[in-house]
C-alpha positions in Angstrom: 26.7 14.4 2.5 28.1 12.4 -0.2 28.1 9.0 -1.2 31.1 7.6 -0.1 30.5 4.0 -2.1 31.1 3.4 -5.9 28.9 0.2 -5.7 25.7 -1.1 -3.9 23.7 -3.7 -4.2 20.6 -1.8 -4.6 20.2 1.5 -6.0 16.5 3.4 -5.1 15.8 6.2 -6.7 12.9 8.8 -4.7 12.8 8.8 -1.0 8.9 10.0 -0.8 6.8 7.1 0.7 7.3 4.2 -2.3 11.1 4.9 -2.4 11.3 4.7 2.0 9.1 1.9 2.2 11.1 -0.3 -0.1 14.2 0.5 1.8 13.1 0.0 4.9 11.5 -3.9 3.8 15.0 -4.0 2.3 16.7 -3.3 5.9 14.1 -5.3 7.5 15.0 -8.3 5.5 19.2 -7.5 6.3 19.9 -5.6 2.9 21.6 -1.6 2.9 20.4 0.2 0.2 21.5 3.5 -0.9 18.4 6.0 -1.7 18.4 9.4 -2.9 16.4 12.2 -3.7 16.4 15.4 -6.1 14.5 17.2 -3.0 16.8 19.3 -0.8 15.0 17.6 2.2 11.4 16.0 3.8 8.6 18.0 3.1 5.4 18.7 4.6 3.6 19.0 1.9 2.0 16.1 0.2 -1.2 14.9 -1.4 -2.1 11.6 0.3 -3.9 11.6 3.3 -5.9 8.2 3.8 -3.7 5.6 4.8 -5.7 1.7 4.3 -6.4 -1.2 6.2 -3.6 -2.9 5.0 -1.0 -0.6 5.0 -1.3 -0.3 8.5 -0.9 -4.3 8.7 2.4 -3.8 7.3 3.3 -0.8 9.4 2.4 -3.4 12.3 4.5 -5.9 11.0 7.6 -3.3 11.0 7.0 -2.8 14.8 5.8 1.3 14.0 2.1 1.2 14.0 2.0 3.0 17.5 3.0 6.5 16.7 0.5 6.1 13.7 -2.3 5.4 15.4 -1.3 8.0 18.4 -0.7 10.4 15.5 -3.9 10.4 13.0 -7.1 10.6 12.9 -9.9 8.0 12.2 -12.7 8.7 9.5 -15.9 8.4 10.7 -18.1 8.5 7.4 -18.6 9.9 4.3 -21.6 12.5 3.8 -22.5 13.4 -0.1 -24.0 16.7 -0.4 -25.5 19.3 -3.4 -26.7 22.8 -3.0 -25.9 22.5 0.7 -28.4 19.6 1.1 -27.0 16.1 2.5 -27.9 13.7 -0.1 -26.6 10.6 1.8 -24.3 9.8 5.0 -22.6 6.8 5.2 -20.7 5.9 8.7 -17.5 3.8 8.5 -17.8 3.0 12.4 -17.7 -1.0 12.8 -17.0 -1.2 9.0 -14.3 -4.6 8.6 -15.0 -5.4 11.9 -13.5 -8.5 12.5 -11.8 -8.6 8.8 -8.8 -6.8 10.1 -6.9 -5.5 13.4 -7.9 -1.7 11.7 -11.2 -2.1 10.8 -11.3 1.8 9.3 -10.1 4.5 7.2 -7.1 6.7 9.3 -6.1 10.3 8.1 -1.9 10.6 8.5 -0.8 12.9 5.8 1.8 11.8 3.5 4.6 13.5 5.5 4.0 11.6 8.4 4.1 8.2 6.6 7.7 9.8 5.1 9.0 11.2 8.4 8.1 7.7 10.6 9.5 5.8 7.3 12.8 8.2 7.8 12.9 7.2 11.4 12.8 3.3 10.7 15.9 4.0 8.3 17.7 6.6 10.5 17.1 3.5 13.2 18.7 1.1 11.3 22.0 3.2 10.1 20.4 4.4 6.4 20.6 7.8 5.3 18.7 9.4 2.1 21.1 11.0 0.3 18.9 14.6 -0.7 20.1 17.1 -3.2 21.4 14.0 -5.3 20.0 14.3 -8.5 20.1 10.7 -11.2 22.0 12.1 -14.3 21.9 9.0 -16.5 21.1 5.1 -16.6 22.9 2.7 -18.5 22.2 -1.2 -18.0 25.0 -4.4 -18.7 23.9 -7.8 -18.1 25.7 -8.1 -14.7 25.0 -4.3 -13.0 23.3 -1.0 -13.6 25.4 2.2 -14.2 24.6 5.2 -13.0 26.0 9.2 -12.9 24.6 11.0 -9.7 24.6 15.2 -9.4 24.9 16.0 -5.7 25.4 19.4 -5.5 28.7 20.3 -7.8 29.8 17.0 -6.9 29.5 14.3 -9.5 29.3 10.9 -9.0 30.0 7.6 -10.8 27.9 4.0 -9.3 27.3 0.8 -10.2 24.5 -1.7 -8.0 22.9 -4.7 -8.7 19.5 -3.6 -9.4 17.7 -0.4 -9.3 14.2 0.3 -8.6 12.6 3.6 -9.7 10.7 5.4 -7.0 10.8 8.7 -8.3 7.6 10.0 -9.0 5.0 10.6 -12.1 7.9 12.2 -13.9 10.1 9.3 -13.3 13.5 10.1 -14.6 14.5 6.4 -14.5 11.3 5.8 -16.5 11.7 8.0 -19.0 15.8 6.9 -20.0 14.9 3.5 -20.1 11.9 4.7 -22.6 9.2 3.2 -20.8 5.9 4.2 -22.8 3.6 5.8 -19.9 0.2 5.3 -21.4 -2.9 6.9 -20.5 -3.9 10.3 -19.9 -4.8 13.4 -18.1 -8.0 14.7 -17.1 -9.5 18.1 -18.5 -10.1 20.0 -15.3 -7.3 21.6 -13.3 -7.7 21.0 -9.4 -6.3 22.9 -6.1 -5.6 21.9 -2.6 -5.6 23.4 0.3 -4.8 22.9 3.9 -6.3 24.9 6.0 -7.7 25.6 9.4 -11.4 26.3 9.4 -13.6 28.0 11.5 -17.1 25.8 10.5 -20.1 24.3 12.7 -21.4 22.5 9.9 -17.8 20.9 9.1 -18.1 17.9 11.5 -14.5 16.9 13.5 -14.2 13.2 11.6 -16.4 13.4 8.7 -15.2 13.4 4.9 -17.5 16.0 2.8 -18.1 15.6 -0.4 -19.7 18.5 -1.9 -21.5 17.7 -5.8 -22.6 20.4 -7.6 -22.9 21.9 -11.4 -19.8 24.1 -11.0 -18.1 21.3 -9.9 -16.5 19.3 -6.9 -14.9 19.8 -3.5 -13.9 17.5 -0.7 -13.2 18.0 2.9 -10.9 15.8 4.6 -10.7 16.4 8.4 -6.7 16.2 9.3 -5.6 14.8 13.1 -5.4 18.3 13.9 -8.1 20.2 15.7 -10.2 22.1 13.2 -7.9 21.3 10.5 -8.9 20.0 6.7 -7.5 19.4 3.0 -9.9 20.8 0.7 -9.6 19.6 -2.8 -11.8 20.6 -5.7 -11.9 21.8 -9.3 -10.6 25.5 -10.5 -13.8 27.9 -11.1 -13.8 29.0 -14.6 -11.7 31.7 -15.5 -8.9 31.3 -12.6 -6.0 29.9 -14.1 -3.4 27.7 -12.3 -0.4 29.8 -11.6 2.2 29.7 -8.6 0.6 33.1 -7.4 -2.5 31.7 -6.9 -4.5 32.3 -3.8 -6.9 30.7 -1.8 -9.1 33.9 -1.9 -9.4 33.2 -5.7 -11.3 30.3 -5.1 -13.3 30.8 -2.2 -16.3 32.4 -3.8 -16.7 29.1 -6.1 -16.4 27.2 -3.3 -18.7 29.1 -0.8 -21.0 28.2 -4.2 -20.4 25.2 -3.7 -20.9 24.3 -0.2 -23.7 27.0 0.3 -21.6 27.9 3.0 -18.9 30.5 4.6 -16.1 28.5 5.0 -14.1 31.0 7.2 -10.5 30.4 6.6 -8.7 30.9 10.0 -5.3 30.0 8.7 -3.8 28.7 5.0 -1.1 26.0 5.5 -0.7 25.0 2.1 -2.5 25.6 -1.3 -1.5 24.7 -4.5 -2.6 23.6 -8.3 -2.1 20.6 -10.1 -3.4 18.8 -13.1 -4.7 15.2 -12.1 -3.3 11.6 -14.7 -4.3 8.6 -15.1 -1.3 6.8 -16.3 0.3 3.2 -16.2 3.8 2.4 -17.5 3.8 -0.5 -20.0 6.3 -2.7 -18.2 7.4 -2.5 -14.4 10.8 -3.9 -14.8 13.4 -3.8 -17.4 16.7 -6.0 -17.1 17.5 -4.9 -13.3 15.4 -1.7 -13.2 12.0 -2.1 -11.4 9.1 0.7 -11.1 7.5 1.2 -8.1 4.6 3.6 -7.1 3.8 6.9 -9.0 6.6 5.9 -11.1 4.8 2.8 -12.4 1.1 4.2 -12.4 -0.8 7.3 -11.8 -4.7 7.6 -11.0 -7.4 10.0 -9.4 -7.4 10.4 -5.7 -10.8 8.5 -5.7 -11.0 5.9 -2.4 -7.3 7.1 -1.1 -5.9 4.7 -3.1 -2.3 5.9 -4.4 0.3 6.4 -1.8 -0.7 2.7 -0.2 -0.9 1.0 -3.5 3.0 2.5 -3.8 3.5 1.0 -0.3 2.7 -2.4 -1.6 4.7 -2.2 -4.6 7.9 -1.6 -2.4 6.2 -4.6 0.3 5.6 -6.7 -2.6 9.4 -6.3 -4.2 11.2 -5.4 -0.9 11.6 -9.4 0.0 12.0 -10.9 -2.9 14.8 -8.4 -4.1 16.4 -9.2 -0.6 16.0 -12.6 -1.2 17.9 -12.2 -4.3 20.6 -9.7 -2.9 21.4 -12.6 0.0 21.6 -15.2 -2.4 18.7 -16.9 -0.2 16.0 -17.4 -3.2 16.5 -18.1 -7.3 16.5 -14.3 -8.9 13.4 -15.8 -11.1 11.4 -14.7 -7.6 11.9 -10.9 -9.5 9.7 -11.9 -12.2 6.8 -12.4 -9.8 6.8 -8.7 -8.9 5.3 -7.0 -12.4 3.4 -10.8 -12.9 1.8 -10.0 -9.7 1.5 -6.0 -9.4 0.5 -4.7 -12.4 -2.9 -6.1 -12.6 -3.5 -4.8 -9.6 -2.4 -1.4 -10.9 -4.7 -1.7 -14.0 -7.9 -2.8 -12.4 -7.3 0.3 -9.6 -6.7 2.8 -12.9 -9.8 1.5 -13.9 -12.0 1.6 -11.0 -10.9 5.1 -10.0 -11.2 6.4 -13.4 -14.7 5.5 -14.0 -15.8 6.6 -10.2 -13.6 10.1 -11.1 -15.5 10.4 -14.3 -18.9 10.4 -13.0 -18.2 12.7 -9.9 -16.7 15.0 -12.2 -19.7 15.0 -15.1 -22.1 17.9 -15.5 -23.9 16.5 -17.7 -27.7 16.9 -17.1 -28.1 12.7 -17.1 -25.0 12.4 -14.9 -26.7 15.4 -12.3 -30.1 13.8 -12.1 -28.3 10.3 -11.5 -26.3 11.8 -8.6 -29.5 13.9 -7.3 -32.3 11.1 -7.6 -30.6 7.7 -7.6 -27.3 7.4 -6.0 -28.3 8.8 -2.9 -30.9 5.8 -2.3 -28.7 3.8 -4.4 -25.7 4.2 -1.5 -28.3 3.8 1.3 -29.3 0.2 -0.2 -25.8 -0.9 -0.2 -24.3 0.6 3.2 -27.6 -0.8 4.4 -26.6 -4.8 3.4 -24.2 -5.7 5.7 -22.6 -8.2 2.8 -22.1 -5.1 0.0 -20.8 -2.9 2.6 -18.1 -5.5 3.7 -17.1 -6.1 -0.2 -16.7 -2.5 -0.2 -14.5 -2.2 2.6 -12.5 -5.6 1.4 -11.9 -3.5 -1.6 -10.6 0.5 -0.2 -8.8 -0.9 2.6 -6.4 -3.6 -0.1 -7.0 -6.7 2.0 -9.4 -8.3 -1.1 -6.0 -7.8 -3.1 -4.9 -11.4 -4.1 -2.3 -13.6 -5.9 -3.9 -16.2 -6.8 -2.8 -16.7 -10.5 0.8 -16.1 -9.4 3.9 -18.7 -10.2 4.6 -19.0 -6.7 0.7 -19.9 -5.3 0.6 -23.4 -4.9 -2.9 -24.5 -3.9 -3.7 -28.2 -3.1 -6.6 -27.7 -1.5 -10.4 -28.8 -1.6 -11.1 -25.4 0.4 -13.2 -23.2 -1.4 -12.9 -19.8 0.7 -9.4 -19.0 1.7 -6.8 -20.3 -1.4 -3.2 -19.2 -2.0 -2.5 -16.1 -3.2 -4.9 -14.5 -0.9 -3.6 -12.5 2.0 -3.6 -14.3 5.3 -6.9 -13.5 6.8 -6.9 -11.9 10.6 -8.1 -14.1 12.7 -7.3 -14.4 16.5 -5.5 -17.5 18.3 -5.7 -18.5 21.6 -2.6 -19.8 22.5 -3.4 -22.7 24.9 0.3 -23.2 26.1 0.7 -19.6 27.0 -2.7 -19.0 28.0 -3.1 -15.6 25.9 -4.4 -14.3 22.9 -2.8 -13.6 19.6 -3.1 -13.6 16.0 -2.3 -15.3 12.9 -0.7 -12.0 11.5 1.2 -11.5 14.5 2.9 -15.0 14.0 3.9 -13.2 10.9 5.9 -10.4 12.2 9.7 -11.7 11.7 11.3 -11.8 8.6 10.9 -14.8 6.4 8.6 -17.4 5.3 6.0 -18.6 8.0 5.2 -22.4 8.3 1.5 -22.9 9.8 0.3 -26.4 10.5 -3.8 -26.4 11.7 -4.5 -30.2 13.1 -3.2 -32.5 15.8 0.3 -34.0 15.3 2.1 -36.4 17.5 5.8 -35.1 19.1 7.5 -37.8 16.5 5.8 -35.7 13.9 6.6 -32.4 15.7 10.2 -33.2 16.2 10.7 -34.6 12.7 9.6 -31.2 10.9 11.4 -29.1 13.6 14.7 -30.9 12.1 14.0 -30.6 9.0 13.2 -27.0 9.3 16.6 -26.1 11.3 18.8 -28.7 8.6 17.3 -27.0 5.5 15.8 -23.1 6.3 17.0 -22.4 9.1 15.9 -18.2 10.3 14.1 -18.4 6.8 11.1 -20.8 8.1 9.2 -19.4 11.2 7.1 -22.4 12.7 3.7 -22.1 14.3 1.8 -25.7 15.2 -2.3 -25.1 16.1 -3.6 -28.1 17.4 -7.7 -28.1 17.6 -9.3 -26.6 20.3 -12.8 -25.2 21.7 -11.1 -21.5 21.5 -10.2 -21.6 18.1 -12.9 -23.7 15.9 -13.0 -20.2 14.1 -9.5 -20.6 12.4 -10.5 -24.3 11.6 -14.1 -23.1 10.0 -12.5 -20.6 7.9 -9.9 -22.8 6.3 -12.2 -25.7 6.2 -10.3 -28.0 8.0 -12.8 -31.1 9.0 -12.7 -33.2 12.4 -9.8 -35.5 12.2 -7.6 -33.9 9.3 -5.0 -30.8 9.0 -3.8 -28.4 6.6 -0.5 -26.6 5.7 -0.5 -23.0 5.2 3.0 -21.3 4.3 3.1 -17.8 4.8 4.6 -15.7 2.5 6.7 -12.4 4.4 4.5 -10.3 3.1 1.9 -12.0 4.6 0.4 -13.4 1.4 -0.7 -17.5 1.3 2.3 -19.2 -0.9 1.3 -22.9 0.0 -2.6 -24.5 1.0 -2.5 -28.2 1.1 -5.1 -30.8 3.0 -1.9 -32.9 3.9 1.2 -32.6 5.9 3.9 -33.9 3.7 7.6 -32.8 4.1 8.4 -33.4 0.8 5.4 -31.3 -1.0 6.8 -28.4 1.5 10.6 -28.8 0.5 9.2 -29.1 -3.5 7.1 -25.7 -3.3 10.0 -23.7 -1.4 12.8 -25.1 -3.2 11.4 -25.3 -6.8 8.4 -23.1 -7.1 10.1 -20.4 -4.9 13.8 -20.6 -5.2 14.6 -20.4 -1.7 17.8 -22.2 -1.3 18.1 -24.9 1.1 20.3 -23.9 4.3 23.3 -26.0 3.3 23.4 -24.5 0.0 24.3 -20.9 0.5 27.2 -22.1 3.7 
């Protein structure tokens, strides 16, 4: 199939899970993209596995979180292990309990997130354009220029913007001569999925095996009896595309100080592991999104959802843009807001990476002797294993030093910037439970007002909601009551007072303030964001 259009609004380049996800916020939010992909098709073959906490918030914002949860498999807890001795076991059960609707760690490889991703766009009339390959990228100030290879076809487009979601060898990256800084890590790694035949493999558990000839991990897969092994390459195997799993499997008997007993081989494969972060995420109207903007070790399941918010993160402000609803200084927010999220994950994993991979006699006797006590001490405080949860899972993610967090506010806890916490609401009128996040599910900014107002009040900012935002305000009101003093406590709203909360659509704080003031609302959407007032874009 070939592109039919010589111009789009926006261009994406890489339809893996970075690449779908920012088209589908895009057609979520009313913008048609056009994405390709050098790929002759979906694959089901990918690296990620663990999909976060908060990715599965936004998948239940989209309206798709039910085939993922029918469709994966929960973790139930880490064990560490040497010599085929459990050093330490650490159950996730009841971990973020209460922090989050998804208070765990699901396994849904890769392909799954692509294939329900390819659903959403199939659903809403957008087709990936595979076997199109990007050729060259040339910016003006008004529009990007591009040449497309689609078979013998090719094929000349111009779009608004384009935004990079093609991979660790990003094409787009690499003609715009974006330095990629960092490195790559000395050992060479292989993974495998496979169906094992193993007693001492439990159904939900993650393995990690330590040892002096190196590392493996076993991720259980929603499958029965199935698992993605990862680990290093034994001396003297090299990496070729011959490679077999039968190459390996003494090393990692070795390892495990067990027969693994390989029923069936789905997939195996070699790779080199990077730790890489592009200098800038944006250039004139190109953006980088995912792998294409940063690179790290699969330490924590960290990668594929940290793409996922990249596309969430730029998907509503780019539509905001494209629908000439919000002030195109919104895009400068994206990389202000992003990429030190990006840098202190590089970090994090890196040093974690480094000292799993050591061999070094101080680094063995540290992982022996004093991390396995060390891990029972911190899974065993109920604060320390909530901070660690906050942090794997994204929800501690923040944006609090951003242009566009406004916080006028004495409360100390929740500020803006911070993701809206979960927290459940009774709603008195309807006599039924909810949540705050679920009062977040349509497109647009979301208006929250916590305190008692009188129908004058109620009436005057429904009117001037409807004269000036229109579909781009959602309104919730939450007078006090005895089944929700929970959602007062946390935002520290005292007997007698209120406070305004507006909701990003990515669920992120924009506004706190103790007061409810018309005119502090209009000044934060209209000149701190850039959303246009309803009147202005007739």
């Amino acid at each position: 199939m070939l592109i039919a259009e010589q111009h789009t609004k926006v261009l994406i380049i890489g339809a893996g899970p970075s690449g779908l996800m920012m088209a589908a916020q895009l057609l979520r939010h009313g913008v048609q993209p056009i994405i390709i992909d050098s790929k002759q098709g979906p694959t089901d073959q990918s690296k990620a596995l663990a999909v976060q906490a908060r990715s599965l918030e936004i998948y239940r914002q989209m309206g798709v979180i039910g085939p993922i949860l029918a469709n994966g498999k929960q973790a139930g807890g880490v064990a560490f292990n040497e010599d085929g001795k459990v050093l330490a076991e650490l159950s996730l059960e009841n971990t973020g309990k209460g922090e989050t609707k998804f208070p765990f760690v699901l396994l849904y490889q890769q392909s799954k997130n692509e294939r329900l991703l390819l659903d959403f766009l199939t659903t809403n009339c957008c087709p990936v354009y595979w076997d199109t390959n990007l050729i060259s990228v040339k910016q003006t100030l008004g529009q990007v220029e591009v040449q497309l290879q689609s078979g013998t076809e090719t094929i000349n487009l111009t779009a608004n913007w384009l935004v990079a979601a093609d991979g660790t060898h990003s094409v787009v990256r690499k003609q715009l001569q974006i330095p990629f800084t960092g490195d790559s890590y000395a050992h060479e790694f292989y993974l495998a999925d496979v169906e094992l035949a193993n007693a001492a493999l439990t159904g939900n558990q993650v393995q990690l095996y330590l040892s002096k000839a190196g590392f493996a991990g076993y991720f259980p897969m929603p499958e029965d009896n199935c698992y993605r092994i990862i680990g290093n390459l034994p001396k003297g195997v090299e990496p070729s595309e011959d490679l077999q799993i039968e190459e390996v499997l003494p090393h990692l008997d070795n390892i495990t100080q067990t027969d693994n007993n390989v029923a069936h081989v789905k997939w195996f494969t070699t790779y080199r592991l990077h730790h890489r972060m592009a200098d800038s995420f944006r250039l004139q109207r190109c953006f980088l999104i995912g792998d294409a903007a940063h690179i790290h070790s699969p330490v924590g399941g960290q990668g594929m959802n940290t793409g996922l918010q990249d596309a969430y993160n730029l998907g509503w402000k780019m539509a905001g843009v494209v629908n000439e609803q919000i002030q195109e200084s919104i895009l400068d927010t994206y990389a202000a807001e992003r990429m030190p999220v990006a840098k202190e994950l590089l970090n994090t994993t890196d040093r974690v990476f480094k000292i799993v991979m050591s061999t070094s006699w101080l680094t063995m006797l540290f992982k022996k002797w004093i991390m396995p006590g060390l891990l029972k001490f911190v899974w065993g405080r109920e604060g320390l294993r909530d901070i660690f949860f906050r942090r794997v899972s994204q929800i501690f993610i923040n944006y609090r030093h951003s242009a566009i967090s406004l916080h006028l506010s004495n409360g100390k806890t929740v500020k803006a910037g911070d993701r809206l916490p979960y927290l459940k609401v009774f709603d008195e009128k309807k006599q039924e439970e909810t949540d705050l996040h679920e009062w977040c599910t349509k497109p647009g900014f979301t208006l929250i007002i916590l305190g008692k107002l009188q129908e004058l009040d109620l009436f005057t900012l429904a009117k001037w909601i409807t004269q000036n935002y229109g579909v781009n305000l959602n309104f919730f009101y939450l007078p006090p009551s005895a089944k929700n003093e929970e959602i007062f406590k946390i935002f520290e709203v005292a007997n007698g007072r209120k406070k305004t909360l507006i909701i990003r659509p990515d669920m992120h704080i924009g506004l706190i303030n103790d007061v409810v003031d018309i005119e502090m609302m209009d000044n934060y959407l209209n000149n701190v964001v850039g959303l246009h007032k309803t009147s202005a874009t007739k």
